[in-house]
C-alpha positions in Angstrom: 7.9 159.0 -20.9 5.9 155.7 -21.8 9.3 154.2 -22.7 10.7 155.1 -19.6 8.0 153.9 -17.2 8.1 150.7 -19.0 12.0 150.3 -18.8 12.0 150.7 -14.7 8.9 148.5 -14.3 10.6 145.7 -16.3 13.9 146.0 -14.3 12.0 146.1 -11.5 10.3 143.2 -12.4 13.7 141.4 -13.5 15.3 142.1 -10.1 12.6 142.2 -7.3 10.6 138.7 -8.9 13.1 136.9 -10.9 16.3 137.4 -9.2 15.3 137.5 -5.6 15.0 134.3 -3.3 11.7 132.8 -3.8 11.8 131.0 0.2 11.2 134.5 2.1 8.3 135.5 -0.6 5.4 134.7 1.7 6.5 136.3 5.1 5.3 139.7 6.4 6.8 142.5 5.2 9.0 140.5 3.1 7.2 141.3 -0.4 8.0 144.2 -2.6 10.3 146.9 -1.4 7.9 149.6 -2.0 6.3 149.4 1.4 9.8 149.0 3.5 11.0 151.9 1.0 7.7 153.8 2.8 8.5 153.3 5.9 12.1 154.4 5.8 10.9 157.8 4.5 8.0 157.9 6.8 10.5 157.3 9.4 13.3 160.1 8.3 10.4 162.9 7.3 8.9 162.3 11.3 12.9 162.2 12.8 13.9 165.4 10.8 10.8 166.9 10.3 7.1 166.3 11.2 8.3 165.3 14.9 10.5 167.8 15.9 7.7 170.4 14.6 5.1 169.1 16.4 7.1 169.0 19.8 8.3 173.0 19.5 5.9 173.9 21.5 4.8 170.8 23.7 6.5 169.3 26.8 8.1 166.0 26.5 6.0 163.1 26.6 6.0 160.9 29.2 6.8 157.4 27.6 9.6 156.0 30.8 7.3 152.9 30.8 7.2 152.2 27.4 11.0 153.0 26.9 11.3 150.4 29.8 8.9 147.3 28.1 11.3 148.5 24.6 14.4 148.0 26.1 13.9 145.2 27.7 11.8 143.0 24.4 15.2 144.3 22.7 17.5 142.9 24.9 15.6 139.3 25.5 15.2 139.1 21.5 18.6 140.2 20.7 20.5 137.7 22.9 17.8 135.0 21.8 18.9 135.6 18.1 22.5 135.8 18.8 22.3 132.1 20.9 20.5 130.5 17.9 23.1 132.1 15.0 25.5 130.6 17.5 23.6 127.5 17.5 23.8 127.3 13.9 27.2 128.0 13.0 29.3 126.5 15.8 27.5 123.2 16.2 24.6 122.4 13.3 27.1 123.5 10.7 29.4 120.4 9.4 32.2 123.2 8.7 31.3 126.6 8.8 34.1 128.8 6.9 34.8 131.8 8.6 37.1 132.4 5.1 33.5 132.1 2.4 30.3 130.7 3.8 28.1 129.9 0.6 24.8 130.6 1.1 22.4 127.4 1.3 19.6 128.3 -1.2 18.0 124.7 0.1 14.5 124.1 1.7 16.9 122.2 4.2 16.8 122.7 7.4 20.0 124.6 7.6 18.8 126.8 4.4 15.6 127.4 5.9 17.3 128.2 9.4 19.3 131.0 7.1 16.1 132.5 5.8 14.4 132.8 9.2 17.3 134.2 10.8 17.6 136.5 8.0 13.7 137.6 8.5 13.8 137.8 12.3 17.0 140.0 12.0 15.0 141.9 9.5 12.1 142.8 12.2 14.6 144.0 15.0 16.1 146.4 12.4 12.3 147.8 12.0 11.8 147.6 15.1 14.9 149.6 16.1 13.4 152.8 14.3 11.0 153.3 17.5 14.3 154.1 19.1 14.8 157.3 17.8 10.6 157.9 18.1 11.3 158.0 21.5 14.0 160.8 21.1 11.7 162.8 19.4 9.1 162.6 21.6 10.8 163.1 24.5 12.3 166.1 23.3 15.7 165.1 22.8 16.5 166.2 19.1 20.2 166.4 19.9 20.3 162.5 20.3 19.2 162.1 16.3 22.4 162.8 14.6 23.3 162.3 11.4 25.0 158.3 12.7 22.0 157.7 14.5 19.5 158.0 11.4 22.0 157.0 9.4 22.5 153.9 10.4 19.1 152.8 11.9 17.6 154.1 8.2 20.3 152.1 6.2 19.9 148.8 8.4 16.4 148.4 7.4 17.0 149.1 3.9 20.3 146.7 3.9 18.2 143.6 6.4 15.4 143.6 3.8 17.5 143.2 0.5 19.8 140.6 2.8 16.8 138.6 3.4 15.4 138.6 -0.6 19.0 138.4 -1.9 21.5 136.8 0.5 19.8 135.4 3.1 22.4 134.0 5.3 26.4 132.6 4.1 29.1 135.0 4.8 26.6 137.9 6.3 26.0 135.5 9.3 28.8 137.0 11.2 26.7 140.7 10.7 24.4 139.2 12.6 26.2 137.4 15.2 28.2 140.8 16.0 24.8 142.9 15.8 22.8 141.3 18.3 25.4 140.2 20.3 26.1 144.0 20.5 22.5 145.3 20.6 21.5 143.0 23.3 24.6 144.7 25.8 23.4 147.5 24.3 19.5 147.6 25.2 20.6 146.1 28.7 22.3 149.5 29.1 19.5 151.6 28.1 17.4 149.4 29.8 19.6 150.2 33.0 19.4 153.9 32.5 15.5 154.1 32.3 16.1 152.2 35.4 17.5 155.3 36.8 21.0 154.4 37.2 23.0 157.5 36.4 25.8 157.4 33.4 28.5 157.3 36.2 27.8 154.4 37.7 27.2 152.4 34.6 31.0 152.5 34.4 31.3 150.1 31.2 29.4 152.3 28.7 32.9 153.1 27.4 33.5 150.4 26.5 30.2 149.5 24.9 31.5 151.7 22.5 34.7 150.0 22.4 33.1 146.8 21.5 31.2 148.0 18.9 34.3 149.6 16.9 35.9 146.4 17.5 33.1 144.6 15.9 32.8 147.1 12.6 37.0 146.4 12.2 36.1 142.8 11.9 33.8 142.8 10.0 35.7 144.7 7.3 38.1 141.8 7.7 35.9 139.2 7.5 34.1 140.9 4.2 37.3 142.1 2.8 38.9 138.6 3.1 37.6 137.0 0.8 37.4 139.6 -1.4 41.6 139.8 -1.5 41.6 135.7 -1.6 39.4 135.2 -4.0 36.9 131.5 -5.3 34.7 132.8 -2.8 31.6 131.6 -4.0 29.3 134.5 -2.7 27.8 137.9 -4.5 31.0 139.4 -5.2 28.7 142.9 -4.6 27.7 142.1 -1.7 30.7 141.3 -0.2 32.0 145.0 -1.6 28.9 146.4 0.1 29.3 144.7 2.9 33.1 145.9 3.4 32.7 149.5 2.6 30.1 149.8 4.7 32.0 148.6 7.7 34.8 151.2 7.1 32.1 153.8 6.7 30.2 153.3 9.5 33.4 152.2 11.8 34.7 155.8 10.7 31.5 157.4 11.7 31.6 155.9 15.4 35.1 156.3 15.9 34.4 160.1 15.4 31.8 159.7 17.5 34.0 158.3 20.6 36.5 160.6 20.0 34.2 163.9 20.8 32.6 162.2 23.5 35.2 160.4 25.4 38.1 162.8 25.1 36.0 165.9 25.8 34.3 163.6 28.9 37.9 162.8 29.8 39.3 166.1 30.1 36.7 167.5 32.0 37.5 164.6 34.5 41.1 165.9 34.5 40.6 169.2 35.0 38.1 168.7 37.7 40.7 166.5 39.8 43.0 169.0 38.9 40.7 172.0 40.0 40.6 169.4 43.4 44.0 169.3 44.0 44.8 172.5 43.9 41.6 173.9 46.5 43.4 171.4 49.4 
């Protein structure tokens, strides 16, 4: 047992404080995994377990303004985010490859940029777990499916060893697509808490459209370089980063299909029930 115990504490120690980057060491949150490891599993035992128990037999909380001040912090510091990674690739960059972006392990200000970009990516994925909070609180179990904790759970866990390992190169474009994506994506929610009714935001559809679109991409642009080759970034992560793209691109294109063909052929029949009352 001794021998065990002092096998995972040295590979622990071998990957999490030799191996890791040593420039995102001193921000918040960005130390050992143990505590982000914590709050994933505080997150999925409240999601699956703890929450829904203690709503059974309470009404819904009323959180509308809250939800309101959420969606719209989301939306102002996704699109933020998403104009700065623009910033940085289209314009600061010399030549950024679209092919294999090293990653610039530098205290420049280009590496640096990477690391804080990295970090404040990070933070919205944490922050993001208050998303499904809300669902739980509000009573609405049926929104947490398996996708939704899924991929909100996975995010966090995937941001934080992005930042301590690969802060920035290829994975840029991750974050470009994300925010760019989230911050559409929060405006919409953000409409709805409004009060607008699903019907009259007629581009939710393709929201959904736009976010498949970005998940084939970015199996292309990880599985590029991976069928090229010389690309001189973690081959692993570029694996990881790929599969996870098909996986998850699989999962919401499952997704659209039971709600947009089921939403589409009620719409048919309904017309048809119309036409055939005049």
């Amino acid at each position: 047992m001794a021998t065990f115990v002092s096998f995972v504490t040295k590979n622990y120690n071998d990957l999490f404080f030799k191996r890791r980057d040593e420039r995102s060491v001193h921000l918040p949150l960005a130390g050992s995994p143990l505590f982000i490891i914590g709050i994933v599993c505080t997150y999925l035992c409240f999601v699956l377990q703890y929450g829904p128990r203690h709503m059974l037999n309470r009404k819904p909380y009323n959180v509308l303004n809250m939800i309101k001040i959420y969606n719209l912090i989301q939306m102002i510091a996704n699109i933020t985010l998403f104009l700065h990674i623009c910033y940085n690739v289209f314009l600061l960059y010399d030549n950024f490859s679209f092919r294999c972006q090293p990653i610039d392990y530098s205290i420049s200000r280009v590496g640096m940029d990477e690391v804080y970009f990295s970090y404040a990516y990070f933070l919205l994925k944490l922050l993001d777990l208050a998303d499904t909070v809300f669902f739980v609180l509000r009573k609405k179990q049926s929104h947490v499916s398996f996708l939704h904790v899924y991929h909100h759970s996975f995010m966090v866990l995937t941001t934080y060893c992005a930042l301590v390992f690969v802060p920035g190169g290829h994975v840029l474009l991750l974050g470009l697509w994300n925010t760019l994506v989230h911050a559409i994506m929060y405006f919409y929610y953000f409409l709805s808490s409004l009060g607008a009714q699903n019907h009259s935001i007629w581009w939710k559809k393709y929201l959904t459209r736009l976010q498949l679109i970005q998940f084939i991409h970015l199996a292309f642009h990880f599985g590029r370089p991976l069928l090229s080759g010389n690309c001189n970034f973690p081959k692993f992560w570029l694996w990881y980063g790929f599969l996870q793209a098909i996986f998850v691109l699989g999962l919401f294109l499952d997704f659209y299909i039971k709600t947009y063909n089921k939403t589409d052929k009620s719409i048919t029949s309904q017309r048809h029930c119309e036409k055939n009352a005049k």
